[in-house]
PDB file of N, CA, C and O in Angstrom, chain B, residues numbered from 101:
ATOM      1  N   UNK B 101     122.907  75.536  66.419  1.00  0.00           N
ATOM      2  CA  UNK B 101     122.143  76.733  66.221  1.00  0.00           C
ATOM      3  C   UNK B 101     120.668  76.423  66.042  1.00  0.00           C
ATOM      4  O   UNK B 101     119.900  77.256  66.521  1.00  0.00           O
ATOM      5  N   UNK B 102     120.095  75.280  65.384  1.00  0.00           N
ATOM      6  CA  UNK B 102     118.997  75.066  65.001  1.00  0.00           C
ATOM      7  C   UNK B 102     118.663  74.313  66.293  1.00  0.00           C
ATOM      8  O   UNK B 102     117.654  73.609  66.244  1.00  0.00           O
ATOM      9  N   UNK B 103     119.209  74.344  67.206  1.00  0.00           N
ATOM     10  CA  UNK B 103     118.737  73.386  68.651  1.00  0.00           C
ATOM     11  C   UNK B 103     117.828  74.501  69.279  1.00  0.00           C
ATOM     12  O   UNK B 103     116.650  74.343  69.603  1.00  0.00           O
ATOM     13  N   UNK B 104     118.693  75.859  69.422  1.00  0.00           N
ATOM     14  CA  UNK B 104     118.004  77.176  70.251  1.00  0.00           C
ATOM     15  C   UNK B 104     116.936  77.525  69.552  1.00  0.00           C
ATOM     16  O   UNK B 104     115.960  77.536  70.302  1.00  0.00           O
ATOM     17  N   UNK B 105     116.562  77.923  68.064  1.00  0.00           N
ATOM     18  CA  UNK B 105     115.891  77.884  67.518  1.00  0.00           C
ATOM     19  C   UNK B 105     114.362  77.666  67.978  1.00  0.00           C
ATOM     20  O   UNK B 105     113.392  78.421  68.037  1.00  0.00           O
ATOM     21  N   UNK B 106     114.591  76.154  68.314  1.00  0.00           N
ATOM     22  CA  UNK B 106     113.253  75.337  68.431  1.00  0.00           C
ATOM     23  C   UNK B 106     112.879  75.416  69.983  1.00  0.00           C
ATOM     24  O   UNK B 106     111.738  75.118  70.337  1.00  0.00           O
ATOM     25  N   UNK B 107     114.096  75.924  71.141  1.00  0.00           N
ATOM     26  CA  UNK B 107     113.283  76.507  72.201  1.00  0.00           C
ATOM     27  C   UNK B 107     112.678  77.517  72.686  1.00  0.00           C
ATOM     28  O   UNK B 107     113.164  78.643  72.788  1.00  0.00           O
ATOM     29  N   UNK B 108     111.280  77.088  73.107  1.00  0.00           N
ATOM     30  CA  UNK B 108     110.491  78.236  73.672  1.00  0.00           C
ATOM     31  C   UNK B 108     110.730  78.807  74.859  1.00  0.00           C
ATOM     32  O   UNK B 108     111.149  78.148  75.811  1.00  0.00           O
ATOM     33  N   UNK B 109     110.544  79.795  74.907  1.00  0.00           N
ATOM     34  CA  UNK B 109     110.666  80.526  76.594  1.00  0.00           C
ATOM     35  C   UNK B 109     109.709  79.520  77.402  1.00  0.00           C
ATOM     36  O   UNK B 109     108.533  79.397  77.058  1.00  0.00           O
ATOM     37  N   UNK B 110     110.266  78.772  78.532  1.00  0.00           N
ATOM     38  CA  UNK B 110     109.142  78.664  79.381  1.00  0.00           C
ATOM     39  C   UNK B 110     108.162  79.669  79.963  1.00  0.00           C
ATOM     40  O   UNK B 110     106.942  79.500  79.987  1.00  0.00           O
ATOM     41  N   UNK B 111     108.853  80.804  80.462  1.00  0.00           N
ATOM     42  CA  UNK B 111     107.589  82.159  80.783  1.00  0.00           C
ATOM     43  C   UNK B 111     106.672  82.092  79.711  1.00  0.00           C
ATOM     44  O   UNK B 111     105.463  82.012  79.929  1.00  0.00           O
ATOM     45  N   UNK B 112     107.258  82.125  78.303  1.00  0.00           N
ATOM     46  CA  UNK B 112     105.534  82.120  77.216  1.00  0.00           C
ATOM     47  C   UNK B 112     105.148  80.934  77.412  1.00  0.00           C
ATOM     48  O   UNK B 112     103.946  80.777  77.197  1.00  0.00           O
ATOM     49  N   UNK B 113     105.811  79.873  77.798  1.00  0.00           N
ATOM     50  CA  UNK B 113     104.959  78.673  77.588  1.00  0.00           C
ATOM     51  C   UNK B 113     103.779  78.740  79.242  1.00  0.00           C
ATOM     52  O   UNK B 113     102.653  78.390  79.594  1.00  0.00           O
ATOM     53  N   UNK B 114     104.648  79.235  79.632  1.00  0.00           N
ATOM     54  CA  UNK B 114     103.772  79.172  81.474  1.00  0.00           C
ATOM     55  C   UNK B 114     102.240  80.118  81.035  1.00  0.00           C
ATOM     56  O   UNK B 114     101.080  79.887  81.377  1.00  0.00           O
ATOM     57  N   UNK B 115     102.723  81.082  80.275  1.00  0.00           N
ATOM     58  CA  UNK B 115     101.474  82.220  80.087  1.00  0.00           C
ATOM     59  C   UNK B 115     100.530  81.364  78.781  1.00  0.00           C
ATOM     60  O   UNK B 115      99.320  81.489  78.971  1.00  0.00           O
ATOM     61  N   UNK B 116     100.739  80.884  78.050  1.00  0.00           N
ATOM     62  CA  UNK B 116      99.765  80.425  77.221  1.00  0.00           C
ATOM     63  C   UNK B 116      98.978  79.254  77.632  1.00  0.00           C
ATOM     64  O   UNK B 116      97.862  78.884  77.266  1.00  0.00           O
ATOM     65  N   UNK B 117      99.850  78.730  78.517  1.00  0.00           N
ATOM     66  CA  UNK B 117      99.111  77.106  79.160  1.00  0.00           C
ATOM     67  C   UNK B 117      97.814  78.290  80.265  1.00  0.00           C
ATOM     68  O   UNK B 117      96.634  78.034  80.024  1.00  0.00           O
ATOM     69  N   UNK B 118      97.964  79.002  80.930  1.00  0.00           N
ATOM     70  CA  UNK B 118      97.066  79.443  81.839  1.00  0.00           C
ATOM     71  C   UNK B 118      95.760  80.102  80.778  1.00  0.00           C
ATOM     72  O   UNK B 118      94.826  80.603  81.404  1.00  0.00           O
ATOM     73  N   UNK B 119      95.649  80.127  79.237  1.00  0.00           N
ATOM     74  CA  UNK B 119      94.862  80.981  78.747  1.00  0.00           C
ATOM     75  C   UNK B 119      94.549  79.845  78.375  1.00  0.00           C
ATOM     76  O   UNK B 119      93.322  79.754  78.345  1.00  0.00           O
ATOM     77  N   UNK B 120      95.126  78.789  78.027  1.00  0.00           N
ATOM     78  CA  UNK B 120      93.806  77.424  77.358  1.00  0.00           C
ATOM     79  C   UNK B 120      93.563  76.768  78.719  1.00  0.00           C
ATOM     80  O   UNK B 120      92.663  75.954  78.512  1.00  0.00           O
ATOM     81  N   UNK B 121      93.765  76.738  79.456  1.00  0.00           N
ATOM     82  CA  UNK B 121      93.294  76.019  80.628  1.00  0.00           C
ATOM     83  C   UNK B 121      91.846  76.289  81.226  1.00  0.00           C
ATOM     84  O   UNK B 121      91.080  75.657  81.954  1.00  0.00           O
ATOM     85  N   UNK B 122      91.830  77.273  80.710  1.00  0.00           N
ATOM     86  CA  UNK B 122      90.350  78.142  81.062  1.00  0.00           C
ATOM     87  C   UNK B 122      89.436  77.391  80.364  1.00  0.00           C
ATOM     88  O   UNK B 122      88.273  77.529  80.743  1.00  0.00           O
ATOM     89  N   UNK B 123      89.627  76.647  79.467  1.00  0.00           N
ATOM     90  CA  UNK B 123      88.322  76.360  78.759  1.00  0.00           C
ATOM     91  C   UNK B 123      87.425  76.959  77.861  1.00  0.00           C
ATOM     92  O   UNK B 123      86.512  76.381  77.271  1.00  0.00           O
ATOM     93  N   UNK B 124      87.744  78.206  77.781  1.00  0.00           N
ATOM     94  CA  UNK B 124      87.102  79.521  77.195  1.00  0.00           C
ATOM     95  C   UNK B 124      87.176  79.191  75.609  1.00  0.00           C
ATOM     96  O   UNK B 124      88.223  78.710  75.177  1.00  0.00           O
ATOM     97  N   UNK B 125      86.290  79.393  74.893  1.00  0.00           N
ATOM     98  CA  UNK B 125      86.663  79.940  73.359  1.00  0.00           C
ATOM     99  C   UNK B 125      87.209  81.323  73.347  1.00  0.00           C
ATOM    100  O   UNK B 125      87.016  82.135  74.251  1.00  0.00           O
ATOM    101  N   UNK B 126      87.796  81.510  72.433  1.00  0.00           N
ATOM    102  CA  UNK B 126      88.095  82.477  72.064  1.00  0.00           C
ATOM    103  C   UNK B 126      87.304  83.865  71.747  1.00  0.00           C
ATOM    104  O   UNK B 126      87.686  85.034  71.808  1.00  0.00           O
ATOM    105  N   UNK B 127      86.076  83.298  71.391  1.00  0.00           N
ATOM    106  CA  UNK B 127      84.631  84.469  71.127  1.00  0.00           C
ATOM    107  C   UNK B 127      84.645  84.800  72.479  1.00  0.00           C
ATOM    108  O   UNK B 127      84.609  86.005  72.729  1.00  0.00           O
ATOM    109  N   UNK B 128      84.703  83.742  73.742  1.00  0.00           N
ATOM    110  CA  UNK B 128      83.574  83.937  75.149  1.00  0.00           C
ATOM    111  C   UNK B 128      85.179  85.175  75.911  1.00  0.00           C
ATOM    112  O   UNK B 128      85.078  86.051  76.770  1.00  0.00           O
ATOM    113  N   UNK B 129      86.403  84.739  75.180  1.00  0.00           N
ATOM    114  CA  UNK B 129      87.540  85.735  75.873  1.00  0.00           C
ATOM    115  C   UNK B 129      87.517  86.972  75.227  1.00  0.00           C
ATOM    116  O   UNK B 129      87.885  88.050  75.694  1.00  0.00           O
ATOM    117  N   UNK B 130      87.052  86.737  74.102  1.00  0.00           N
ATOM    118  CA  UNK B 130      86.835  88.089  73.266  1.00  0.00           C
ATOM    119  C   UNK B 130      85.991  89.501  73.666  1.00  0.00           C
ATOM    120  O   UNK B 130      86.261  90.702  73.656  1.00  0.00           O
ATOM    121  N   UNK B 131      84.505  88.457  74.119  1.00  0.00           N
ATOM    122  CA  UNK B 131      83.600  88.999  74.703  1.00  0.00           C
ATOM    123  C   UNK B 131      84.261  89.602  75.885  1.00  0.00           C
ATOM    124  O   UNK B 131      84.358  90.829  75.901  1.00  0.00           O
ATOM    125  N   UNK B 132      84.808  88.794  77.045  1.00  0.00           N
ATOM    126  CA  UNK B 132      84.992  89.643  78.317  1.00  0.00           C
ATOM    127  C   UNK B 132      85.794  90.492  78.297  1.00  0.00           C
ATOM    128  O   UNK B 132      85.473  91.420  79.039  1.00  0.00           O
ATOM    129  N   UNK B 133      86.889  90.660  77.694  1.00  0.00           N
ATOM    130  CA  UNK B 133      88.012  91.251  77.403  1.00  0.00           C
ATOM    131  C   UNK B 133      86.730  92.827  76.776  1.00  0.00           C
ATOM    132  O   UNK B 133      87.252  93.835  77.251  1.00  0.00           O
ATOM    133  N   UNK B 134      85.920  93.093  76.283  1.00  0.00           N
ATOM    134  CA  UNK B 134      85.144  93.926  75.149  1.00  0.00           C
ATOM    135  C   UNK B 134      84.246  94.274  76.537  1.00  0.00           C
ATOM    136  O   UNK B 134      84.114  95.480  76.750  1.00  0.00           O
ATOM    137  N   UNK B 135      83.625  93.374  77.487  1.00  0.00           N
ATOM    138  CA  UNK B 135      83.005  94.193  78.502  1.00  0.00           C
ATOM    139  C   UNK B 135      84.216  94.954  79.554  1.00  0.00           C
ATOM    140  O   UNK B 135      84.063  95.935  80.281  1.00  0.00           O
ATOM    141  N   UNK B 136      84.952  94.454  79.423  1.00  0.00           N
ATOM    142  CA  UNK B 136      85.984  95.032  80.948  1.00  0.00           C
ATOM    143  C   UNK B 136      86.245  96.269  80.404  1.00  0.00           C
ATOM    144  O   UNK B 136      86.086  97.258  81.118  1.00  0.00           O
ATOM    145  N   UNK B 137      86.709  96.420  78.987  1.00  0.00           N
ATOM    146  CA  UNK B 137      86.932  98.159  78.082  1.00  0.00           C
ATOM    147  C   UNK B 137      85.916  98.365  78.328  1.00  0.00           C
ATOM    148  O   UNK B 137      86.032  99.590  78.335  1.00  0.00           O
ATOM    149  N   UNK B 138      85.074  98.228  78.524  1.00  0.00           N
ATOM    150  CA  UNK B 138      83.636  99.109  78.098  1.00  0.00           C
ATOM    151  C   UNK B 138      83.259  99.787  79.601  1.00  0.00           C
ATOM    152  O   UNK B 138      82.720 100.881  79.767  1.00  0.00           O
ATOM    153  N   UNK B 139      83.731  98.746  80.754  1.00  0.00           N
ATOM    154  CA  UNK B 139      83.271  99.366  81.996  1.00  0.00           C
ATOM    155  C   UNK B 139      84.064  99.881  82.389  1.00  0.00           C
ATOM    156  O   UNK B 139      83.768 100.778  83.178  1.00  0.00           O
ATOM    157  N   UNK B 140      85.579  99.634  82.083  1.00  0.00           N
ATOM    158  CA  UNK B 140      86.523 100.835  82.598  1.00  0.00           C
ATOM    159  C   UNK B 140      86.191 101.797  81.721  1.00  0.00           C
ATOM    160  O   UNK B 140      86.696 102.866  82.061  1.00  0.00           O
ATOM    161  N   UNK B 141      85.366 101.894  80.441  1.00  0.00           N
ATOM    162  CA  UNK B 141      85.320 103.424  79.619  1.00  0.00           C
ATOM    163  C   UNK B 141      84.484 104.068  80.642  1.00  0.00           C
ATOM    164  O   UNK B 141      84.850 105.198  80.962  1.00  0.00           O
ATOM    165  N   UNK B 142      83.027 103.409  81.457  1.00  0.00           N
ATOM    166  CA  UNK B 142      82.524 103.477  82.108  1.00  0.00           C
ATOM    167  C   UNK B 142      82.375 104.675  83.158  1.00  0.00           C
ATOM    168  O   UNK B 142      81.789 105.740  83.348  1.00  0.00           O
ATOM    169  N   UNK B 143      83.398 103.688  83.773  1.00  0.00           N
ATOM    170  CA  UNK B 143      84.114 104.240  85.083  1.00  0.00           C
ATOM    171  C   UNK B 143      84.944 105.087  85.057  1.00  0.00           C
ATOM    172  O   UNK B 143      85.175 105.614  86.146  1.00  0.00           O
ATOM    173  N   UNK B 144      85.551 105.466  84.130  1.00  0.00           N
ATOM    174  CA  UNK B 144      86.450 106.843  83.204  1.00  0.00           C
ATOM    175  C   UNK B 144      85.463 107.852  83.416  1.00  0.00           C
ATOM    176  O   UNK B 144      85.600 108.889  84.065  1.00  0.00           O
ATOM    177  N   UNK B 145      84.463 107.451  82.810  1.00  0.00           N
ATOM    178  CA  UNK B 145      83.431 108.552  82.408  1.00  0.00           C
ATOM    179  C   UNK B 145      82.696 109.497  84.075  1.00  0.00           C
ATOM    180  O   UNK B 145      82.614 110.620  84.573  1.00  0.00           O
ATOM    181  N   UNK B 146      82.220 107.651  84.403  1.00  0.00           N
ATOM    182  CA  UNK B 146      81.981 108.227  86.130  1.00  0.00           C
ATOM    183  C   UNK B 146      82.768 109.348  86.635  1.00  0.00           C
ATOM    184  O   UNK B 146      82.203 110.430  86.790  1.00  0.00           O
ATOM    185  N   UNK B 147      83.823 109.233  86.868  1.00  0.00           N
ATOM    186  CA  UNK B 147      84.939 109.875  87.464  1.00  0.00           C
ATOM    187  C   UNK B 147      85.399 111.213  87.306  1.00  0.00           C
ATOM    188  O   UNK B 147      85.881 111.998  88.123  1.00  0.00           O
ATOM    189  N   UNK B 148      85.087 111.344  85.767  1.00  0.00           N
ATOM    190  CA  UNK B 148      84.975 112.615  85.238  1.00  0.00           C
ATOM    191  C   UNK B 148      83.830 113.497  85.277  1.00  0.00           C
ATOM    192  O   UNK B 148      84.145 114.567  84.754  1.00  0.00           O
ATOM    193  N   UNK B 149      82.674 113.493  85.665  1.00  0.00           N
ATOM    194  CA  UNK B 149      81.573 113.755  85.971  1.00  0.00           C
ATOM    195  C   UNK B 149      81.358 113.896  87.542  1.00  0.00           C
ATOM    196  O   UNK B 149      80.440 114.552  88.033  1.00  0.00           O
ATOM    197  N   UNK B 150      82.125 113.340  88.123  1.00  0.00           N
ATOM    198  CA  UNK B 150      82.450 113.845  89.646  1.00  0.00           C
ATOM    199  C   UNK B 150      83.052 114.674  89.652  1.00  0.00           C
ATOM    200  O   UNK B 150      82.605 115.678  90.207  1.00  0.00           O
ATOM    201  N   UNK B 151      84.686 114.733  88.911  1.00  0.00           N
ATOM    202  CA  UNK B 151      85.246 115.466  89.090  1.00  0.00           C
ATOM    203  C   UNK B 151      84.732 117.271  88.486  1.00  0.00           C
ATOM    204  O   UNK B 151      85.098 118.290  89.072  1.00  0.00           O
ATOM    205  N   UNK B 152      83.950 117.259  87.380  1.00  0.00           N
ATOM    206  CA  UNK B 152      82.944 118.452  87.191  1.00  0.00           C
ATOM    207  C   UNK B 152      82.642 118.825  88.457  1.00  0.00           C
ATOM    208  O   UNK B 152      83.099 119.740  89.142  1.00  0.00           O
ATOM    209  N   UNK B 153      81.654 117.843  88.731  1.00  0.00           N
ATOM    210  CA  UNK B 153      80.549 118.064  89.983  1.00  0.00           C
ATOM    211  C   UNK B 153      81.164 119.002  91.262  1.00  0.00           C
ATOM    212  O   UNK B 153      80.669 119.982  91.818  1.00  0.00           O
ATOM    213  N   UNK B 154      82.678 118.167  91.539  1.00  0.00           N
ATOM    214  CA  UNK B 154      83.673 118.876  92.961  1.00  0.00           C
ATOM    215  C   UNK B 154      83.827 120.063  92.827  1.00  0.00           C
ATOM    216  O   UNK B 154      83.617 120.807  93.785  1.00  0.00           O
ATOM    217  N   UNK B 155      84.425 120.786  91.029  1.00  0.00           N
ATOM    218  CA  UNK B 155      84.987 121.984  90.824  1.00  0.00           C
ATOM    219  C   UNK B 155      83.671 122.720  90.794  1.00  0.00           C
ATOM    220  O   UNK B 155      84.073 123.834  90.460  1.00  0.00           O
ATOM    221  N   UNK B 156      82.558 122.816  90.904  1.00  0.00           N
ATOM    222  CA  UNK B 156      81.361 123.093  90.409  1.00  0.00           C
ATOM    223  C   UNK B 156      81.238 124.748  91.424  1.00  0.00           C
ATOM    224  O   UNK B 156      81.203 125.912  91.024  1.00  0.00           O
ATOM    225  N   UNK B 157      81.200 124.163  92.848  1.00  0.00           N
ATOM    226  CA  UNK B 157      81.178 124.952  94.050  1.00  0.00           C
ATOM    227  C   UNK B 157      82.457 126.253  93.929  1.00  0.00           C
ATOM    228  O   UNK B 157      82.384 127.464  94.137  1.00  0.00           O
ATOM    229  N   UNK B 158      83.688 125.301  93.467  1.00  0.00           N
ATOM    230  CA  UNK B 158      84.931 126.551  93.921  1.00  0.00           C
ATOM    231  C   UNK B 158      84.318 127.322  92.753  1.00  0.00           C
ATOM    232  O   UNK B 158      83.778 128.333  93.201  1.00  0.00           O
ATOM    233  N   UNK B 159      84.177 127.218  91.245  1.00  0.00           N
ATOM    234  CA  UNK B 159      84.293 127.938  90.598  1.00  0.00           C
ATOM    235  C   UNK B 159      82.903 129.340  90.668  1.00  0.00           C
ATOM    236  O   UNK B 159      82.954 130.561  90.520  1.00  0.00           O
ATOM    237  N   UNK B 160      82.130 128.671  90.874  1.00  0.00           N
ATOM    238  CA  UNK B 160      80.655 129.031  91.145  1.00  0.00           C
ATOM    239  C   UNK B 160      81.264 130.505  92.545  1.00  0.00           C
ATOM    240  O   UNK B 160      80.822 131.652  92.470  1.00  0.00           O
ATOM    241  N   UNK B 161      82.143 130.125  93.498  1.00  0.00           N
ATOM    242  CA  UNK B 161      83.081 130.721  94.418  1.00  0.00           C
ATOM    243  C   UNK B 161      83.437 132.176  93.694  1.00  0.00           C
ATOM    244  O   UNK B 161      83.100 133.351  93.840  1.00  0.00           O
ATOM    245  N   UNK B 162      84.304 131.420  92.842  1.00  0.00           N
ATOM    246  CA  UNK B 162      85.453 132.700  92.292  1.00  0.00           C
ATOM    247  C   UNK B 162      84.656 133.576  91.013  1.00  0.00           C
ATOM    248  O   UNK B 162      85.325 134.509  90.568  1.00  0.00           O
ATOM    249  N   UNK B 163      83.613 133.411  90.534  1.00  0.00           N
ATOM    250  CA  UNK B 163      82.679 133.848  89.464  1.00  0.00           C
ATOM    251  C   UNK B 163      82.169 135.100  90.740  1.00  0.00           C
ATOM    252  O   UNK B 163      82.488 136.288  90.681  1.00  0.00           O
ATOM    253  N   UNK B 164      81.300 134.453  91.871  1.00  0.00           N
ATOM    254  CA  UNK B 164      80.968 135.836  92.594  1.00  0.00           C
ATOM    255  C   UNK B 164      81.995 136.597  92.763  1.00  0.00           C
ATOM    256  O   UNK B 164      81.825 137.816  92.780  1.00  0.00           O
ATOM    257  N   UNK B 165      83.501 135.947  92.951  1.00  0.00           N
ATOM    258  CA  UNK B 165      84.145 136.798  93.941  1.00  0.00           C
ATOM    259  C   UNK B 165      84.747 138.101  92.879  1.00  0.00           C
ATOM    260  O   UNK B 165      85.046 139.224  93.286  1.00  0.00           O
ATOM    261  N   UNK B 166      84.855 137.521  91.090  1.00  0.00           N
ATOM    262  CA  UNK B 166      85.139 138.633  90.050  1.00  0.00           C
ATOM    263  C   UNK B 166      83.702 139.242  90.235  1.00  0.00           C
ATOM    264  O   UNK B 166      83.928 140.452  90.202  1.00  0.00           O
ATOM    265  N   UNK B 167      82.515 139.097  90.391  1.00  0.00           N
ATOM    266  CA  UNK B 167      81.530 140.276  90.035  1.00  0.00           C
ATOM    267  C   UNK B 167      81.705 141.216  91.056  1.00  0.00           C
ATOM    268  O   UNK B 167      81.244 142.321  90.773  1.00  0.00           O
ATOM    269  N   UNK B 168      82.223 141.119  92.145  1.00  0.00           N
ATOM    270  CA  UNK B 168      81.668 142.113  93.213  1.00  0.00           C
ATOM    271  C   UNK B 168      83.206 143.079  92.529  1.00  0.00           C
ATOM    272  O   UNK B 168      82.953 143.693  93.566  1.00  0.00           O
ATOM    273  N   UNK B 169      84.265 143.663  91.961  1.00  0.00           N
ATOM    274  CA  UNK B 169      85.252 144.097  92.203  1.00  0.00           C
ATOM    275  C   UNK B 169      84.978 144.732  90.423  1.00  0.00           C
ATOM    276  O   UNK B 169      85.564 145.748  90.049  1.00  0.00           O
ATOM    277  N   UNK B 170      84.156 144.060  89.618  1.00  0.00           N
ATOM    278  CA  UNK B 170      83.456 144.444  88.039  1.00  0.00           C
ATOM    279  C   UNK B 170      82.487 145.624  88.803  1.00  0.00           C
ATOM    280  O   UNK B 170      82.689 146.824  88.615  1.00  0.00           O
ATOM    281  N   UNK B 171      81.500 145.151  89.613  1.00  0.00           N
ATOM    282  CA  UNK B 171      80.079 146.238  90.420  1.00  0.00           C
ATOM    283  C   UNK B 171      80.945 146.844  90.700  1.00  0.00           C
ATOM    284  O   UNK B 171      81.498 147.015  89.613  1.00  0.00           O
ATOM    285  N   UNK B 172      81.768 147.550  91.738  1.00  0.00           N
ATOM    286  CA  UNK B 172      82.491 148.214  91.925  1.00  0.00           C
ATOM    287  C   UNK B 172      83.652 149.722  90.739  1.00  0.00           C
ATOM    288  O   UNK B 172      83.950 150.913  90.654  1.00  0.00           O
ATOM    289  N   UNK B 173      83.789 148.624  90.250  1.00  0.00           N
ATOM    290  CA  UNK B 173      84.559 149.294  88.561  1.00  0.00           C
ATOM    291  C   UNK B 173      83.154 150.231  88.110  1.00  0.00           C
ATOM    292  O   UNK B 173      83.277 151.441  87.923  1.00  0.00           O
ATOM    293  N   UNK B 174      81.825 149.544  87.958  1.00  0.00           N
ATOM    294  CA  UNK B 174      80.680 150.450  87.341  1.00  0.00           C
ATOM    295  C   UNK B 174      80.736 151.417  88.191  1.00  0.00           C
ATOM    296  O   UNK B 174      81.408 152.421  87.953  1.00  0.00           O
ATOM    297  N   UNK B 175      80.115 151.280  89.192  1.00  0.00           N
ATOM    298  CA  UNK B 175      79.603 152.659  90.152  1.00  0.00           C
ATOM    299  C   UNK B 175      81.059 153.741  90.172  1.00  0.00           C
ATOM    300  O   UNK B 175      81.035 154.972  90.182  1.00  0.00           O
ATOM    301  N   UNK B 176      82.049 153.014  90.174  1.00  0.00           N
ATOM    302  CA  UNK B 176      83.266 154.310  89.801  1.00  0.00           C
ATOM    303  C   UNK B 176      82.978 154.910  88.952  1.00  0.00           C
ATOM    304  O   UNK B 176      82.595 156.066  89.130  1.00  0.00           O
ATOM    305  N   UNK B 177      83.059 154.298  87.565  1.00  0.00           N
ATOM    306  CA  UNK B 177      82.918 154.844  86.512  1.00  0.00           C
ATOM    307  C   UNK B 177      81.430 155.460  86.747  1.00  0.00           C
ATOM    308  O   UNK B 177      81.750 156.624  86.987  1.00  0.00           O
ATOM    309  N   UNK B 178      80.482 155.442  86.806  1.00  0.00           N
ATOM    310  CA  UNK B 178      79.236 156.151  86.903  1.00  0.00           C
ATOM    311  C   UNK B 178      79.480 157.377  87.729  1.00  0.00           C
ATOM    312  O   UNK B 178      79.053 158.490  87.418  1.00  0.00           O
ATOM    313  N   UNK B 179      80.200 157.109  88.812  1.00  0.00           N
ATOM    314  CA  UNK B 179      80.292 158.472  89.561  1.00  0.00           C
ATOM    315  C   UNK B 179      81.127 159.144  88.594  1.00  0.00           C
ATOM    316  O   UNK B 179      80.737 160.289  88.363  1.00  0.00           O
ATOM    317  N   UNK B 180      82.292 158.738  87.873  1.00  0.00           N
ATOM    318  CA  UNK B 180      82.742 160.167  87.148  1.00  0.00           C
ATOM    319  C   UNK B 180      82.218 160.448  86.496  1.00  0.00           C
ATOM    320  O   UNK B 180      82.407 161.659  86.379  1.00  0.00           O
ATOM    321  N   UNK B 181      81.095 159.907  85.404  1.00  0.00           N
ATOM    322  CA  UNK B 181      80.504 160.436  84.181  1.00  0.00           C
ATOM    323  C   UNK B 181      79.705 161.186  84.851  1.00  0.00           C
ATOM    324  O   UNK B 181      79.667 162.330  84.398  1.00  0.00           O
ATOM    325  N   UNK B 182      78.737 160.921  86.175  1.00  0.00           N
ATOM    326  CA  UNK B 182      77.675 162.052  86.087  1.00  0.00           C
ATOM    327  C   UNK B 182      78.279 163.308  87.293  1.00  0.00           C
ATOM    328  O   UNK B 182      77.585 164.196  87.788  1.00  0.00           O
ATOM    329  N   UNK B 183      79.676 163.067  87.544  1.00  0.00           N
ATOM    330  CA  UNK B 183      80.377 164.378  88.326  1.00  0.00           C
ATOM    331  C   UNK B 183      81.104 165.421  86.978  1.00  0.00           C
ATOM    332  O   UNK B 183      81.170 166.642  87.125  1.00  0.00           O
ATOM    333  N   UNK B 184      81.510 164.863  85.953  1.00  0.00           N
ATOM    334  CA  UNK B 184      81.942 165.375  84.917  1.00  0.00           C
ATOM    335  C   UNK B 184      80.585 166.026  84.272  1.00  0.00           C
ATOM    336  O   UNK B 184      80.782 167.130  83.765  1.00  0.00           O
ATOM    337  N   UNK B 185      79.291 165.556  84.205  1.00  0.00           N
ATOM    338  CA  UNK B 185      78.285 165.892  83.287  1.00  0.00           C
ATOM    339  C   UNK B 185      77.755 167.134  84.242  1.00  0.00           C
ATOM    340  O   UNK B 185      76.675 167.605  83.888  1.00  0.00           O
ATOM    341  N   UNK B 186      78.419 167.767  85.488  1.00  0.00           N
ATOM    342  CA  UNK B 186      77.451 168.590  86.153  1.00  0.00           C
ATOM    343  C   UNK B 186      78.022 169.614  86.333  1.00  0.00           C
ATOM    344  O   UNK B 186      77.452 170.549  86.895  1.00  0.00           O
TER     345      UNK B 186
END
């Protein structure tokens, strides 16, 4: 029982040998690991700011297409108040 114990997975051993092999400290993996979040927050952000930008046109679209059928609703209503007032 104490034989299995003391073996490691080779897969973790395969994955930890490729992270010291690098040569890296730990600060300099720290660091890149802290820019790559930061530019995928980045690029999150990009993306979402396009995607504003695309809906910008349709909605800008459907805003005229409720005023003209609101103008319409007034001048009704205006024609009955001043056919009723006469």
């Amino acid at each position: 029982m104490e034989a299995n114990a003391n073996k490691v997975d080779p897969t973790h051993r395969r994955l930890g040998s490729v992270f010291r092999r690098s040569g890296l400290s730990i600060g300099t993996r720290l660091a890149a690991c802290f820019v790559v979040i930061v530019l995928s927050m980045i690029a999150g952000y990009v993306a979402v700011i396009w995607q504003f930008r695309q809906m910008a046109v349709p909605i800008q679209r459907l805003s005229n297409a409720d005023q003209t059928p609101v103008a319409v609703v007034h001048v009704g209503h205006a024609l009955i108040v001043s056919t009723t007032h006469v």
